[in-house]
Structure formats: C-alpha cells, structure tokens
N, C-alpha and C positions, 0 to 999 in steps of 0.2 A: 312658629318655630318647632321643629321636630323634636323628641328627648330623644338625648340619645343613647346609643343601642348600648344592651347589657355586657358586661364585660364578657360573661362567658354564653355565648346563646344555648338554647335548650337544645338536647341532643331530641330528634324525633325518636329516638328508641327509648332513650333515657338510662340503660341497663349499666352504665359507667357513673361513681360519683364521680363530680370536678375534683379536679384537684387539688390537694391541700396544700397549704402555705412552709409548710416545715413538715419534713415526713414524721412519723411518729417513733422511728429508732432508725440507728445509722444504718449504712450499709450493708448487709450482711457480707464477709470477705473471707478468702482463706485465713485473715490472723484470727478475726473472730471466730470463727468455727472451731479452730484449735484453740480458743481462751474458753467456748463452752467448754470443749470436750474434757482439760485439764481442769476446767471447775466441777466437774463430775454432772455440769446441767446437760442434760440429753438433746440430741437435735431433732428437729421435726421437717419433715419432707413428705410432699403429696405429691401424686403426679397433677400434670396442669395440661390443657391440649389447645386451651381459646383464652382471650381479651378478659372475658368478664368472671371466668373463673379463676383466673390468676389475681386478677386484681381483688375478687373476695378471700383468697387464700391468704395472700399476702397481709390487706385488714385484721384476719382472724389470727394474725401472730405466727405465721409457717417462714422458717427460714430458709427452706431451700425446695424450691417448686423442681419440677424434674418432667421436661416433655418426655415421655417416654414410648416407645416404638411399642407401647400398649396401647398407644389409639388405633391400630390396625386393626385388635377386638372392636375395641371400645367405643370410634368412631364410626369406624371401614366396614364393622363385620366380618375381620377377616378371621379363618379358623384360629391364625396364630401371629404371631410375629413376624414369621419370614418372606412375607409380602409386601411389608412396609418399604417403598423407597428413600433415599436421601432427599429427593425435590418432595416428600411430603412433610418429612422432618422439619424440611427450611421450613416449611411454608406455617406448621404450627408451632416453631420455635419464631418465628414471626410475629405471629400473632400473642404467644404469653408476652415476648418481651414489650409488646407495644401496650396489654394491659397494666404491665407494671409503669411504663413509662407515661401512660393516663393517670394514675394515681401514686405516681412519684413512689411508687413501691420499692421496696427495698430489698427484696428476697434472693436469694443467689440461684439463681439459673442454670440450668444444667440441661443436655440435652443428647438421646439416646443416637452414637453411632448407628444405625439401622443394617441388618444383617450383609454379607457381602461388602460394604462399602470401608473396612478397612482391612480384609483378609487379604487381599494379593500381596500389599508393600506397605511397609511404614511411609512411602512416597504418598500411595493412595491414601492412606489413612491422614495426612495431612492435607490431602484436597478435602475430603469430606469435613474432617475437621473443621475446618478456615470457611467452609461456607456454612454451620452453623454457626460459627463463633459469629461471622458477621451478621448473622443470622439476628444473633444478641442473648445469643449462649454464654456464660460465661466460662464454663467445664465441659466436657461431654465426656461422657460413659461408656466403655466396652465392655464384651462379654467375655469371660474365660481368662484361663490360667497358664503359664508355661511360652509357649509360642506370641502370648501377647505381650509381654515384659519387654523385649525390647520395642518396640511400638510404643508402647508406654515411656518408655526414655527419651524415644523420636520425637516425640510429640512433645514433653514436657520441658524436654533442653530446648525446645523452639520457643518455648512460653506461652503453651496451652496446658491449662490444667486438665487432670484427666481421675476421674471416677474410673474404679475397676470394678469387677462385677464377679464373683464366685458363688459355687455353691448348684443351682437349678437357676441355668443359663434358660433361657424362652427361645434364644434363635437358635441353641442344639438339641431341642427338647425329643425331636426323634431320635440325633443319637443317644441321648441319655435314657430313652426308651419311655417315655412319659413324664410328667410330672411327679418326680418320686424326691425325697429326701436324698441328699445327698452327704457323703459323708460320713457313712451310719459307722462303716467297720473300719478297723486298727489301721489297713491300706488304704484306703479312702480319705480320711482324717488324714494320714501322714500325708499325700499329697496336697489335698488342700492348703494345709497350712502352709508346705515348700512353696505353691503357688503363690500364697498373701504375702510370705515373705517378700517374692522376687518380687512383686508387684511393687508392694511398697518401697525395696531397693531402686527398683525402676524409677521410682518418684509421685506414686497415686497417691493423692492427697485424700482419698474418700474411697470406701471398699463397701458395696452393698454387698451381703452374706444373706442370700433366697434358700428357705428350706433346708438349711442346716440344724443339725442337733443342736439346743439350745446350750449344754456343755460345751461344746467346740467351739460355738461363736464368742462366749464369752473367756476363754480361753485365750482364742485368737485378738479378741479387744485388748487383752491386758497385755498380750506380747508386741503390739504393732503400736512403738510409740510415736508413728509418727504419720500416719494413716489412720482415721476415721469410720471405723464400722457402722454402717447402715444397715439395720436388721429388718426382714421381712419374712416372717414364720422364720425364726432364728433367734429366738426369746427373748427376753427384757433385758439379756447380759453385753447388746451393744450398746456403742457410743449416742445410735441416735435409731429413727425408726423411722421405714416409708412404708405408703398404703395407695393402690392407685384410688384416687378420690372417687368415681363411682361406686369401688367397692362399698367404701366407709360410708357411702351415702346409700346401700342399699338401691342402688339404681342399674348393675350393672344385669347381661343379657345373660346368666346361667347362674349355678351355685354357688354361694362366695367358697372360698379355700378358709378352712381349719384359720387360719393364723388372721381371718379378715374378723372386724367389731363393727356392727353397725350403728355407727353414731347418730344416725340420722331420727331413730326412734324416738327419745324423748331432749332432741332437740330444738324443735322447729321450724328452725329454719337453716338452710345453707352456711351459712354464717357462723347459727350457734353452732351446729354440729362436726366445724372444723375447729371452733373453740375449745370444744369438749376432747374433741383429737389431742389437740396441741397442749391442753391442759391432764388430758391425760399419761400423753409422755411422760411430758415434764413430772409430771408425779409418782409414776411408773405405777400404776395402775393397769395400765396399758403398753407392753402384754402382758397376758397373764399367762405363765409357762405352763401350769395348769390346765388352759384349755386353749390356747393360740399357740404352743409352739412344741417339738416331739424331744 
C-alpha cells in the first residue's frame, strides 16, 4: 500500500514558505491605514518587484508593498523611469500579488501607473488602471500635481484608489532638470501645497512627498486630513515612509541618495533588515532629519 502524498509537496526551489493557517494580522485596508495614521503610528512601505520578496516583506511586518516603475533601474537597467511599460508593470504587479497570495500575506498593494500610460485622458488612465488593478493592485500611484487632480476624481468615483505622488516626480525628472529638491523657495512651496490640496480634494487617499524640505512635508501632513503622507527624503514629519528595498538593502547599481539607510549592515539577513526598517519607522528613528532629509 503506497503512503500517501504530503499535503503540500516540496517546491523544487523552495524560496516560498507554505502557507499559514491564519495570517498573522488582518488585512491591511484603507480603514486601517487611516486608524494608523490618526494613532500617530507611522506607516511603512517598500517597494516589491517579485513573489519571494514580497512575500519576506510582508513576514517582516511592511504594510504596504508598492511595485513601483523603479524596477526599470532596478530590474531593466534602465537609465530612468521613462522606459517602464504598463505590460511590464502587469506583469510584476503579477507576480508581488501572487507572493502575497503564497503566503496569505496581508500587505496593501499598490502599483506605479508607468510614464505615458495615464497623460492623454482620464479615459486612458482608467484602462491602464483596471489592468493593474486586475493585476491585483489594490491602489496605483501617479506622478504630479495640478493637471492630475481631476484624473484622480475619474478614477476614484469609479472605485479605484489612487496614490498621488508630489514633490521629485522620476517620470519629469528632465523637465524638473535633475534630481534636485523640490520645493525649496516661497513659489515653489505655495504650489506644492495648492497641488496636495487639489489632490486630496480629488479623493488620493495616500500622497508620496519625494525630496521635499522636511518643514513643508510636515507642514503639509498636519494640514491634509484626510490623505496620507508617504515620505522619501522628506523627513520623519510624514504620516509613514517608503524606500525602494534594494536601496535599504544596500544592493542597488549606483550611490544611494542622502535620504537612503542601509539596513542591511548589521542585519543579516533579508528579513532582519526589513525588521530593522519597519521597526525603525515605527520608532522614528528613521529618518533622521539630521542626515536623510534637507
């Protein structure tokens, strides 16, 4: 008589744990993320681009993974962002949410509209949208202010959540003329901010603020009650903090940026060093204005 076969047979790669029986906290959701942000706990977000990194993300306590049109560096090698397509987006918003759905992960998914693919019409920006959502994005993210606010309406009356993105956009980085701080002078600042307004009027439940003066972003956290600051080089005065994960792991293909920590030092491993992330948030230790943010 044969035994028989195991319930869950051995992966030949192995690089996924099985599945657990009851996930280890609920879902992460827009109520939850507004019950962090009004208990004054910080949120943590990494970017995610594959299966087995989302799924250790997710383990290490990150609530909101974010595929983001930085795999074009990151992955592609591309110089910049603006080479990313929407079919490469699916395709690695495909793959996080299938590692989170290996290990009944919980993390809220988010995934970068890719340059072009929502500027002609809020029309278009609803195809692109709808096929990462199906993708198994749960939000996706655009870049820029003004011109994108109603886009952002379009999208959100349909019942897609939508990330808004201010600050040092990556897909206008030549008109912005490099990677510079943005926001520095009395003109600058007043826009921004008109901008986070309209967005948040528009209905973005989440505002990443890239390379902003750490006074403005926090500024802008305390007047935006009802959108979500996500800081990156924008000091410790948002709602919550992202980092593209090669960076924090010290693994990426040039010099990290001012505002990147390499956790990965006295970590050792993948795992720990998103703990160390995610416990550094939360403790605001990390950033430090002092030497991550202008």
């Amino acid at each position: 008589m044969n035994p028989p076969a195991p319930a869950h047979p051995a992966s030949p790669y192995g690089t996924l744990p099985t599945a657990s029986p009851m996930p280890p906290r609920k879902p992460i959701s827009l109520p939850r993320l507004a019950q962090l942000r009004a208990a004054g706990e910080k949120i943590t977000m990494l970017t995610a681009y594959d299966a087995t990194f989302a799924a250790v993300a997710d383990a290490a306590g990150v609530e909101c993974l974010l595929v983001g049109d930085s795999l074009g560096m990151v992955c592609q090698g591309l110089p910049s962002t603006v080479g990313v397509t929407l079919e490469a987006m699916r395709y690695h918003t495909e793959s996080v949410a299938r590692g989170l759905q290996r290990v009944q992960g919980t993390a809220w998914l988010i995934a970068d509209l890719p340059f072009a693919s929502y500027h002609e019409s809020p029309e278009q920006a609803l195809r692109s949208a709808a096929a990462l959502m199906q993708a198994g994005a749960h939000m996706v993210k655009l870049e820029g202010g003004g011109w994108t606010a109603p886009t952002v309406r379009f999208l959100v009356e349909r019942g897609i959540p939508v990330c808004a993105h201010l600050g040092l956009t990556p897909q206008t980085v030549h008109a912005l003329g490099g990677y510079r701080v943005q926001g520095k002078d009395e003109q600058a600042a007043a826009t921004l901010r008109r901008h986070a307004l309209e967005l948040q009027d528009a209905g973005a439940a989440m505002l990443v603020l890239e390379m902003v003066p750490a006074p403005l972003a926090a500024a802008l956290t305390a007047e935006l009650a009802h959108c979500a600051t996500i800081g990156i080089g924008a000091g410790s005065g948002t709602a919550g903090q992202v980092l593209v994960m090669h960076d924090m792991l010290g693994i990426n293909l040039g010099r990290n940026p001012k505002f990147v920590r390499d956790f990965m030092q006295d970590a050792g491993s993948v795992r720990g060093a998103i703990e160390a992330y995610v416990a550094a948030v939360k403790n605001g230790s990390f950033p430090d204005n002092t030497l991550h943010a202008w």
